[in-house]
N, C-alpha and C positions, 0 to 999 in steps of 0.2 A: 504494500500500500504506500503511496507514494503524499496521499494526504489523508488527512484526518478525515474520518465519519463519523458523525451528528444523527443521531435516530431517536426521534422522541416516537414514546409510545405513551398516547392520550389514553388510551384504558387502562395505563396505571402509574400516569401521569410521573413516568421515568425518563431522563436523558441520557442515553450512551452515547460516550466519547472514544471512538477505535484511534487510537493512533498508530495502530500497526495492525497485521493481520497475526498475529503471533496468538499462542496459544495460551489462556490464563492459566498459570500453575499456580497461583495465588493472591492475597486480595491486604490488603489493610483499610480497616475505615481510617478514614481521615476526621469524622464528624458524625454525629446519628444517622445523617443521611447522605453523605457522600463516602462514596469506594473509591480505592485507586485498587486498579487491576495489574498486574503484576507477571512477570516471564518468567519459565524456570531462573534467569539470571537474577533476580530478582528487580528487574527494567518495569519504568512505568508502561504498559500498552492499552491503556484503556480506562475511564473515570466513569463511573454510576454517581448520576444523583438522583433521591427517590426525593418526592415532591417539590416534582420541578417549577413549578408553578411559583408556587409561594417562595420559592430560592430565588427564582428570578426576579419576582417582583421586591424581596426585600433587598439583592443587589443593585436593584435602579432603584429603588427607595435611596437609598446607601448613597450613591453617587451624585444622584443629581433630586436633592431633597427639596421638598417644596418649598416658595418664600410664602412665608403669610402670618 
């Protein structure tokens, strides 16, 4: 894989991040809801975040907060 693949899946409102085509031999969460996926070398190949929704919306909350 030459670039990253982005797959949200709306019926369980998940985002996979492929950065390689490589084979998950294992995982560390990062956070209650995000994974980093992991190659036998122990290489990152891929990020899970489960409720993507509300991750994304408190990251652009986060960044560009409202004036008022």
């Amino acid at each position: 894989m030459t670039h990253p693949k982005m797959t949200y899946f709306s019926d369980q409102d998940v985002i996979h991040l492929a950065i390689t085509d490589e084979d998950e031999a294992g995982s560390m969460a990062l956070s209650p809801d995000i994974t980093a996926e992991l190659n036998a070398d122990g290489d990152l190949i891929g990020i899970e975040i489960l409720k993507a929704s509300a991750f994304l919306r408190d990251v652009i909350l986060e960044r560009y907060p409202r004036n008022g």
